[in-house]
C-alpha positions in Angstrom: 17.6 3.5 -10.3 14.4 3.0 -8.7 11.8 6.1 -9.4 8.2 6.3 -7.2 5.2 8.0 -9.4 1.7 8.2 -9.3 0.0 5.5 -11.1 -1.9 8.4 -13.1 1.4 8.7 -14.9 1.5 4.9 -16.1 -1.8 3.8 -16.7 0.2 1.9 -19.4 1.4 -0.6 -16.5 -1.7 -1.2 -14.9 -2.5 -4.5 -16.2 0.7 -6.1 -14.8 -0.2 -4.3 -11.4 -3.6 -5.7 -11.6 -2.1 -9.2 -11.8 0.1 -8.8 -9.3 -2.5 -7.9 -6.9 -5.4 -9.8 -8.0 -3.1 -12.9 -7.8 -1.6 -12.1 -4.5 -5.1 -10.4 -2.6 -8.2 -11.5 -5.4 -10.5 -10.3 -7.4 -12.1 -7.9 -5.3 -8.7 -6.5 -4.4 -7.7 -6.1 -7.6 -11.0 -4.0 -8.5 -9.5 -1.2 -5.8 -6.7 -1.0 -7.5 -8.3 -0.2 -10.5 -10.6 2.4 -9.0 -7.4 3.8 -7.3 -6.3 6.1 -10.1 -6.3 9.6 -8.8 -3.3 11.8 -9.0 -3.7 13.7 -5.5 -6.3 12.1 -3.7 -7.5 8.9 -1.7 -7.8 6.3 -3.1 -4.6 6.2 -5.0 -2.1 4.1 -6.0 2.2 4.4 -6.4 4.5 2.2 -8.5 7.9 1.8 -8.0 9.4 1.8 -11.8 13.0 0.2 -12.4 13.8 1.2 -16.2 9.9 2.2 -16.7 9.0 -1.4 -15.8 6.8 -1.5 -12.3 8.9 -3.3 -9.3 6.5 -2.5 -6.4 2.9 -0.7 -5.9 1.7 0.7 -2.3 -1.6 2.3 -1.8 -4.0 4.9 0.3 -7.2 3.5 0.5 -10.2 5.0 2.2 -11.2 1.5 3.5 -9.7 -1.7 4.0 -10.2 -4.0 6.7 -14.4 -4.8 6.8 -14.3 -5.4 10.5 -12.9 -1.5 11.0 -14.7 0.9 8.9 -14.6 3.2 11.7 -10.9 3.5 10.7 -9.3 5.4 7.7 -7.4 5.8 5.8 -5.5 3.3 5.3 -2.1 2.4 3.8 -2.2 -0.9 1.8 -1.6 -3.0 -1.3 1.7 -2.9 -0.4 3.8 -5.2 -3.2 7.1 -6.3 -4.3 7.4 -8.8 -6.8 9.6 -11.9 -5.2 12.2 -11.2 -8.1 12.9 -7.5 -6.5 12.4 -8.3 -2.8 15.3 -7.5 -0.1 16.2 -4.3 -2.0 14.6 -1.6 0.2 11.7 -1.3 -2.1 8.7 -2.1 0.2 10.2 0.5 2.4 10.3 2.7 -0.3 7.3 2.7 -1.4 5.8 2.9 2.3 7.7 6.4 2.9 6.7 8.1 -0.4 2.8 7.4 0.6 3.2 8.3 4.1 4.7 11.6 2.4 1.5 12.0 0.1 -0.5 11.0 3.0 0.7 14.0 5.1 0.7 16.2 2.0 -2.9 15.7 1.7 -3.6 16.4 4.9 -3.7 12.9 6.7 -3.1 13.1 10.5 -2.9 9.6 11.3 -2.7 6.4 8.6 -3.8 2.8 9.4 -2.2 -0.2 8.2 -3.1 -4.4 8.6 -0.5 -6.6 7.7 -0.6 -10.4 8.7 3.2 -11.1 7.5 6.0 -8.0 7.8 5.2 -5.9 11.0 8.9 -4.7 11.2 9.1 -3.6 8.4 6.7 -0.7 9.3 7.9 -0.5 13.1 11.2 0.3 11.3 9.5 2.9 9.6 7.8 4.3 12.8 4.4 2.8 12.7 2.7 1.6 16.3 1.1 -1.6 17.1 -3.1 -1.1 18.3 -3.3 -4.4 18.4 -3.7 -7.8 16.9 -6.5 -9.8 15.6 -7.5 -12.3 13.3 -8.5 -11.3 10.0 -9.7 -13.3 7.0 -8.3 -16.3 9.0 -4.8 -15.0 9.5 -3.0 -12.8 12.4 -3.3 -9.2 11.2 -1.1 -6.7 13.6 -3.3 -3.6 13.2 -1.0 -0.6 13.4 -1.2 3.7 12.9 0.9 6.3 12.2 0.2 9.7 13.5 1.6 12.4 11.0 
């Protein structure tokens, strides 16, 4: 069974999270995530955990595309490890920070993503518009809570 938690609660997995991301998004990625440690506020950071071993992180971030600081916040670092991809996971993990988004108050959430923009029209989210970011398409796209 697949559990979502607050990476407060598992600082203990934060290394492998930080490998993940740092391998997948960089260095300066990877810093966020470590600065994205608080239990009920942006910027934060959820795990999936399959028998208390992490399977998947998503994020809320204050900032993260450079060309749109005019924009936040912003759902990111979303993650799935190849070994646990195609299992609903990403989805998952999307839903339970939407949740806390709306929880804390969040009326509308911004997302980039340059490789799975179904996955979050599945999920409700509406194209703004397309672009090219750090030398890839990026579909831009909000969700208003």
């Amino acid at each position: 069974m697949i559990t979502i938690e607050n990476i407060s609660k598992h600082l203990n997995v934060l290394d492998v999270i930080l490998e993940w991301h740092r391998s997948e998004w960089g260095n300066e990625w990877a810093e966020q995530v470590r600065e994205s440690t608080n239990p009920d506020s942006i910027p934060t950071l959820y795990v999936a955990l399959q028998d208390g071993k992490p399977v998947g992180t998503a994020m809320l971030l204050n900032f993260d595309m450079h060309t749109h600081p005019e924009l936040r916040p912003w759902l990111g670092g979303v993650y799935v490890p190849q070994s646990h991809r195609g299992q609903g996971i990403a989805s998952k993990l999307t839903q339970h920070a939407m949740q806390a988004a709306a929880q804390m108050g969040v009326k509308k959430l911004w997302l980039y993503t340059d490789s799975a923009p179904k996955l979050y029209e599945n999920l409700g989210w509406q194209h703004v518009t397309q672009e090219d970011y750090l030398g890839k398409p990026a579909a831009i796209m909000s969700f208003d809570f």
